[in-house]
N, C-alpha and C positions, 0 to 999 in steps of 0.2 A: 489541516491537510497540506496545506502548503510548507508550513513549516516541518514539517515531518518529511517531504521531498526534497526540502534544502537539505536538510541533514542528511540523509541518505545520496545525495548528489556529493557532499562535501563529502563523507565518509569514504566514499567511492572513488574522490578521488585522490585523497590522500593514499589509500588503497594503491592506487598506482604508482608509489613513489617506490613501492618493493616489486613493480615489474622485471622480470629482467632486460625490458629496454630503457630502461632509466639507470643511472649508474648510484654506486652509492654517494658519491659527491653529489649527483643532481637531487638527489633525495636530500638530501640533510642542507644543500640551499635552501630549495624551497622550503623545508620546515622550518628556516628561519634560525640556522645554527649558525653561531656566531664563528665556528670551526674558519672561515676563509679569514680572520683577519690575523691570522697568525703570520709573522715576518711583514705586521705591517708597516714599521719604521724602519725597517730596512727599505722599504720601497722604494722611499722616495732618497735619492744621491745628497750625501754630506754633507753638498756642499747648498742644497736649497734653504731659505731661510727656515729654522724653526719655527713654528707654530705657538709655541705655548706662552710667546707674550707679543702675538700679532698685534691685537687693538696699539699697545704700547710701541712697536714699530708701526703703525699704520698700514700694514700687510693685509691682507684678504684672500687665503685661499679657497680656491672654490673646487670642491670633488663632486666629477660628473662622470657616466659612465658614459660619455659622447665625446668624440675628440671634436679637435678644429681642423676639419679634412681640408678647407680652401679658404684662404684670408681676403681674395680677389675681392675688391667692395662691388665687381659688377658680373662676377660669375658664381661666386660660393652665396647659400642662404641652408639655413637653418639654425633652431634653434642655439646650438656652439658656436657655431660661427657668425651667428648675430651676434654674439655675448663681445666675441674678438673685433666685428669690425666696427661697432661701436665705440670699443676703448680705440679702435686705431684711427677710426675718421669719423670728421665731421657728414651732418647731413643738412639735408636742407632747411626742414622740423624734427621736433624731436616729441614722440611720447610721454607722458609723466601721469602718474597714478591709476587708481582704479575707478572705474572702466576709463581705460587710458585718454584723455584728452592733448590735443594738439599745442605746443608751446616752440616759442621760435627760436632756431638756431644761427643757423648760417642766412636764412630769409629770415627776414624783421616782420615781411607782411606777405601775406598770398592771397591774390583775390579773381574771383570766376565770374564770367557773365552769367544772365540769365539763360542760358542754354546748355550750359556747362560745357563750352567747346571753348573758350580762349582764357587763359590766367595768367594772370603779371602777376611775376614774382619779383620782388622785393629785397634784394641785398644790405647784409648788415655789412655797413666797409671796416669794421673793426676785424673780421675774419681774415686769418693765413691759413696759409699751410706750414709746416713744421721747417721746412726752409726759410720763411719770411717770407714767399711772394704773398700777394693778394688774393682772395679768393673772389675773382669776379666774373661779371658776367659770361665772359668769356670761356674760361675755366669751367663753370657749371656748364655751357653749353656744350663740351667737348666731353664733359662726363655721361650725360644722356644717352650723345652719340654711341658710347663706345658702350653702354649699357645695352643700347638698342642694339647695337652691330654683333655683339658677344651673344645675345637672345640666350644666356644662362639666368641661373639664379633669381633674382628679384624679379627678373626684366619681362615677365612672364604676367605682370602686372603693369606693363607699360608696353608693351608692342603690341597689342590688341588697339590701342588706343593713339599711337605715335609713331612716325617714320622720321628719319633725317633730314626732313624738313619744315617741323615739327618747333623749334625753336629760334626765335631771332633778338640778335641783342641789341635790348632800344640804347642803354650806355651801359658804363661801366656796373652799375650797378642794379642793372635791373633787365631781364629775360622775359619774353614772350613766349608762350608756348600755344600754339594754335593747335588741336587735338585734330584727330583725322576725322574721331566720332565723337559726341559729345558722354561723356562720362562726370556725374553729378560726383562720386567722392573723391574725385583726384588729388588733393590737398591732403587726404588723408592717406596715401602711398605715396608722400611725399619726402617721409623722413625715411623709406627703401631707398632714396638717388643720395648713395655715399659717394664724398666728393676727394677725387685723388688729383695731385700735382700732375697737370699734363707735359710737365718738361722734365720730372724723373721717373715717370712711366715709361715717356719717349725715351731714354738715356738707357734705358732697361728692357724695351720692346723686344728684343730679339727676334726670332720667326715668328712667333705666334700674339706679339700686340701686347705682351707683356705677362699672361696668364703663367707662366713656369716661374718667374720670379715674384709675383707677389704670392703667390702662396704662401711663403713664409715670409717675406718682404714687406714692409711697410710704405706707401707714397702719401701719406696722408695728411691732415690737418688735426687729428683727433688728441684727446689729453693725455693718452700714453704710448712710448713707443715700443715696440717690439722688444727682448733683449734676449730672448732665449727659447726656445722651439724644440721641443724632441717631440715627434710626432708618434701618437698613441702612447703616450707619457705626461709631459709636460710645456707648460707655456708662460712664460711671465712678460709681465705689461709694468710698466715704469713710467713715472708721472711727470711730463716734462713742464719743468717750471714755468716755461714763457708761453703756457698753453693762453689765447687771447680770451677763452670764454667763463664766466667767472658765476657758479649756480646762485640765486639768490640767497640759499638757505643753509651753502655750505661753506665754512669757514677752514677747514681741515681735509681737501681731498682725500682718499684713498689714494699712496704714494706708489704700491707695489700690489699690483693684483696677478695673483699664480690663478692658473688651470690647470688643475692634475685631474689626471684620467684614473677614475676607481670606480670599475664596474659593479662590483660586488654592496650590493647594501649593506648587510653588516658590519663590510671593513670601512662603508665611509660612516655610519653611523661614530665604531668605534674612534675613528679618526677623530670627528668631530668631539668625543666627551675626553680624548687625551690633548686635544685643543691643538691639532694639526692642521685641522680644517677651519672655516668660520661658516661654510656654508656647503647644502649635500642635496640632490636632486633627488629623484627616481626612488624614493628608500619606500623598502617596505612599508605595510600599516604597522608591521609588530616597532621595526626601529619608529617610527613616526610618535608610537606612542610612547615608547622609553625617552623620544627627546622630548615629547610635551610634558614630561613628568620632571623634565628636570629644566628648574631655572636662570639656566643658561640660555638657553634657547629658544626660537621661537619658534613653530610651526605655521606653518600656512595656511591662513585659514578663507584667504581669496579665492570664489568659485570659480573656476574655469569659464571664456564663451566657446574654448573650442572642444570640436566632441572628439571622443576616443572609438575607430572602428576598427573593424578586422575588414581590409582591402579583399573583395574577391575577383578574381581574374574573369574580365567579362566578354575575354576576346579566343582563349587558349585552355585546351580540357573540359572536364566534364562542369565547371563553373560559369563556362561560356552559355550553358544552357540555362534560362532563367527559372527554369522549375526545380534545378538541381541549388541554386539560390536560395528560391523559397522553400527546398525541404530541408535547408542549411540554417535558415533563420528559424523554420519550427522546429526543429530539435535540438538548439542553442538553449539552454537553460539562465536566461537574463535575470530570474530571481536569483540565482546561485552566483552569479558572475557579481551581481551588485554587494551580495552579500561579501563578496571578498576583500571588497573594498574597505569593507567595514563605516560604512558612514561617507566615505570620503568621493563622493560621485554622485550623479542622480542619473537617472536610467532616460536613454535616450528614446525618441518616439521616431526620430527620423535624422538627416544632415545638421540639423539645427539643434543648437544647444536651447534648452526652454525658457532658459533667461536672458534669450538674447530678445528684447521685446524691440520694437511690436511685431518683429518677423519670425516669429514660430509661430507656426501652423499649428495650432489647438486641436484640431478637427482628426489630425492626421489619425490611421488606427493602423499600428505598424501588426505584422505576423510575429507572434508571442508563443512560448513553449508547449508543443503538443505534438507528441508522437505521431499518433494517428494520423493529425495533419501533415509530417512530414513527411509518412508513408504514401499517403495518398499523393502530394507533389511530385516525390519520387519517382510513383510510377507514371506520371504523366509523362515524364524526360526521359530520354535517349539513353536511362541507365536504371533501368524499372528495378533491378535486383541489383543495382550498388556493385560491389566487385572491381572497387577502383581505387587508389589510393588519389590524396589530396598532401601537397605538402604546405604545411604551415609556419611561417616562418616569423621569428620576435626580436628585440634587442636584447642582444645577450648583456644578462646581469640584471634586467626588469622582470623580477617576479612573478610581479601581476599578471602580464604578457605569458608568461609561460602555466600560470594559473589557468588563465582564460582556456590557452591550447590542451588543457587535461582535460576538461568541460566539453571541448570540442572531440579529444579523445572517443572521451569513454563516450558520451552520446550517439557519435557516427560508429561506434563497434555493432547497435543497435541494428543498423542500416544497413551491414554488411560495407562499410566505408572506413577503411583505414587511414588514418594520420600520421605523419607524419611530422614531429615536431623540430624545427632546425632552428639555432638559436645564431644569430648574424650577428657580425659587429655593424653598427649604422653605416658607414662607407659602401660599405657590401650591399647593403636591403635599398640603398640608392641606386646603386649601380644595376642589380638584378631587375627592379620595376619599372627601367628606363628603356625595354625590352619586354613587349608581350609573351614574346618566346621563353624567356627566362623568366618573367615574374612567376612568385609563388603563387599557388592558386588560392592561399589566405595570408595577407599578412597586414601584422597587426601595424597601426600606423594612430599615434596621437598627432591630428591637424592642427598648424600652427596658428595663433593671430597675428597677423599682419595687421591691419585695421580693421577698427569694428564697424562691420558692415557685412550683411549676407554675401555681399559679393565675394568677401573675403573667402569665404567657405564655399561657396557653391560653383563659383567660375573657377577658381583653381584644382575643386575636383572633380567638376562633371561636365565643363564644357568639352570637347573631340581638343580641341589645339595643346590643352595641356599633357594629355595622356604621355604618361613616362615620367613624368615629374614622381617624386615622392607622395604627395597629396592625391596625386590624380593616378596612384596605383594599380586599381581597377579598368583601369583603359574604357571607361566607359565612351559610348558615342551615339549618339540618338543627336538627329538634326532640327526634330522639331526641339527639345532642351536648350542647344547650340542657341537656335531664333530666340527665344524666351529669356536666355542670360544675358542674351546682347542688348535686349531690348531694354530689360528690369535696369542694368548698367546705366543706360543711355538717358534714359527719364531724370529729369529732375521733381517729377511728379510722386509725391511719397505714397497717395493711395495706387495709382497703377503699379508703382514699385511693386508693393505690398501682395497686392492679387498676385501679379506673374509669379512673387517668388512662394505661395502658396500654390501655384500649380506646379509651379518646378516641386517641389517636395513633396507634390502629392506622387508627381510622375514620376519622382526617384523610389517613393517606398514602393509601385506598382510595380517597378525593375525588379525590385530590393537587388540592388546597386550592389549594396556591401551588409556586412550586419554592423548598424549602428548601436555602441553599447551602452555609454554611457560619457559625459561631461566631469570631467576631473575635479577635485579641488586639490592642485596639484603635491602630492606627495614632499614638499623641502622646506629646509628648515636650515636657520640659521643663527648667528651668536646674537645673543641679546641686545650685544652695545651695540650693533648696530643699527643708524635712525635714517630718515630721509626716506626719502622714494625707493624704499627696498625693493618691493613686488611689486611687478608691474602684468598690468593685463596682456600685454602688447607683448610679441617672440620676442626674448632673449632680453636682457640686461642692460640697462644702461646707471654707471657709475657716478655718471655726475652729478645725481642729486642723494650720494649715499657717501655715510661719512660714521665713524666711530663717534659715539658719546665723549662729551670731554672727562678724562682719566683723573 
């Protein structure tokens, strides 16, 4: 029975691809025609390095259909722009493997009291910056600052917890940070405090403290420098020899690493098999398996902890209303949606990915496909007969995302609920959900890891302070939740942790918040030769423990 309503769900909505609101191009992407890589080598300008004997130049391109909107190490964060300011700056710790664990970078050593409110942190003095000054105590302390003062990007995970007087430096080499609240995993949002030169930030401050010129600008200490920038195009990172930090396990850096922007999965798939690319995000299941077939390549086969939702607007429209919610998550076809995936996901029960142990809620019992049920919801809200459009909004060029929105489609026509499907470029889906007014009343949003730790997931999208953020899309706001994040945070107690954050998720699915879908194993895939710390659990990329086989 069930498998007879996936089919008849799938038929349906491949069925929609000959709508006349769909175009014929939107139709023959989604089928997964490989029609968009035509004039793929014209793409890319002349004059960028070929591809087709990377490993042997020590090059690494990498095709994502996400640009590097903001390089600022203390106002831009996501997943592109982790990938950039990683190669461009040091941080404090650094991430490495799966499930990521903490290893030291620019601090040698981090250590917290028993309360979790004070931590001496540790300077390695072999650290510069790409000038030769020193990176000391000083230096880190003026970075915090100006993390804290900008309240962009990262810092969204350190001003709940820190003010400007917040740090003091015992000597050159070593910083105090007294917390305002006590906070048990701070050591682990420790490699977010990216460390930039404060005297050519200053040289470069203009009116606004420096944020118009590091966008494309580098002040860092990191292993590559900046050399070339065309925004929603391309990016290349160059490996500066007298970088001071030296991987145990890497002999052979990565010299020349590109970011080219190719939204389209089948032209990064093709990229990748004419040996343009070395490495390709977001690709379809059909390209996923054409590259696991050929060995060249590896696919991904690292579970995601973070989930994949469709953000619903919990402030603005007929989404505001919590029954128009629950008759959204019963008539969401989550058998259908998983099957799209073909394997590559596991179906979510609530904010928490299942294998994030021991803090997924077992118990939880989320609202699952059932018309009936989402008629009856329906009429319980302020829109008993539907008669409203919703618009739903995805990354243009991610499939799956625009999969999901036909599911969403055809099911709300049901309901007398029209969709509206708009496909964004990410810069856009940021800027729209930073604004309740403008957010879409669905959009679809993969939550990034930052560290693993529930707090990672659940403070940055359901505590009221974050609302606007990309993660915190939903605007959700409920004060007793607020009380309860702050609290699970503040414990260094692991069984109290544990309970509060099992009523927060019970209290988010009783919202239903958002419709939670499923946990990725994320769709990419890359050259063979390459070894080291390739996939990492942890947002975005970091290169210095990733190096070509020797040739």
């Amino acid at each position: 029975m069930q498998q007879d309503r996936l089919t008849a769900t799938l038929t349906t909505m491949m069925a929609r691809l000959s709508d006349a609101s769909l175009s014929r191009r939107d139709a023959l992407r989604i089928a997964g025609t490989t029609a968009a890589a035509v004039g793929l080598t014209g793409a890319l300008p002349n004059s960028a390095i070929r591809a087709s004997a990377q490993a042997a130049s020590n090059t690494l391109v990498y095709g994502s259909g996400q640009d590097m909107s903001n390089l600022d190490p203390h106002t831009g964060h996501d997943y592109s722009i982790a990938w950039g300011q990683k190669a461009l700056y040091d941080s404090l710790l650094r991430y490495e493997g799966n499930p990521g664990t903490l290893q030291p970078l620019v601090a040698s050593q981090v250590t917290g009291d028993a309360e979790g409110r004070v931590w001496t942190i540790t300077l390695n003095p072999a650290a510069t910056f790409a000038g030769g000054a020193p990176v000391d105590a000083t230096a880190v302390q003026w970075n915090f600052n100006r993390l804290l003062e900008k309240n962009l990007g990262a810092a969204y995970m350190f001003t709940p917890i820190m003010d400007a007087s917040s740090t003091t430096v015992t000597d050159p080499q070593t910083l105090t940070v007294a917390l305002t609240t006590p906070f048990g995993p701070f050591d682990l949002i420790l490699p977010w405090v990216f460390l930039a030169d404060p005297a050519v930030v200053e040289a470069n401050a203009g009116d606004d403290g420096g944020e118009s010129w590091l966008l494309g600008n580098s002040a860092g200490g990191g292993p590559y420098s900046l050399s070339r920038l065309e925004a929603n195009n391309l990016y290349q990172f160059d490996y500066r020899s007298d970088y001071w930090y030296s991987h145990p396990t890497v002999t052979t850096p990565i010299q020349t690493f590109i970011w080219r922007i190719i939204r389209e999965s089948s032209t990064k798939r093709i990229a990748m098999e004419a040996g343009e690319i070395q490495w390709g995000d977001t690709l379809s299941t059909e390209d996923i398996k054409a590259l696991a077939a050929d060995p060249r390549f590896v696919v991904n086969e690292v579970p995601s902890l973070a989930p994949f939702s469709i953000k619903l607007n919990n402030q603005v429209g007929p989404t505001a209303d919590v029954n128009v919610r629950k008759a959204l998550a019963a008539m969401f076809d989550f058998d259908s949606a998983i099957a799209l995936t073909e394997g590559r996901g596991a179906l979510l029960s609530g904010p928490l990915a299942s294998n994030l142990t021991p803090w997924f809620d077992e118990s939880l019992v989320p609202i699952r496909y059932d018309m009936e049920a989402a008629r009856s919801y329906l009429a319980q809200s302020a829109y008993p007969d539907g008669g409203f459009q919703l618009e739903y909004a995805y990354v243009t060029g991610i499939a799956i995302e625009e999969q999901f929105g036909l599911l969403l489609l055809d099911a709300a026509s049901q309901l007398n609920i029209a969709i509206n499907i708009v496909p964004l470029v990410w810069p856009d889906i940021v800027a729209r959900v930073a604004n309740p007014e403008t957010t879409p009343a669905m959009t679809a949003i993969y939550s990034g890891t930052d560290y693993v730790d529930p707090d990672n997931f659940l403070f940055a999208s359901y505590h009221s302070s974050q609302a606007g953020s990309w993660s915190a899309a939903a605007h959700y706001s409920n004060p007793e939740v607020d009380q309860m994040l702050i609290d699970a945070r503040s414990s260094t107690d692991p069984e109290q942790r544990r309970s509060l954050y099992n009523q927060i998720q019970q209290r988010l699915v009783a919202d239903q918040v958002e419709l939670w879908v499923y946990s990725e194993i994320a769709n990419a895939a890359y050259d063979a030769s390459l070894t080291g710390d390739v996939v990492q659990s942890v947002m975005g990329g970091d290169l210095r423990g990733v190096q070509y086989a020797a040739q």
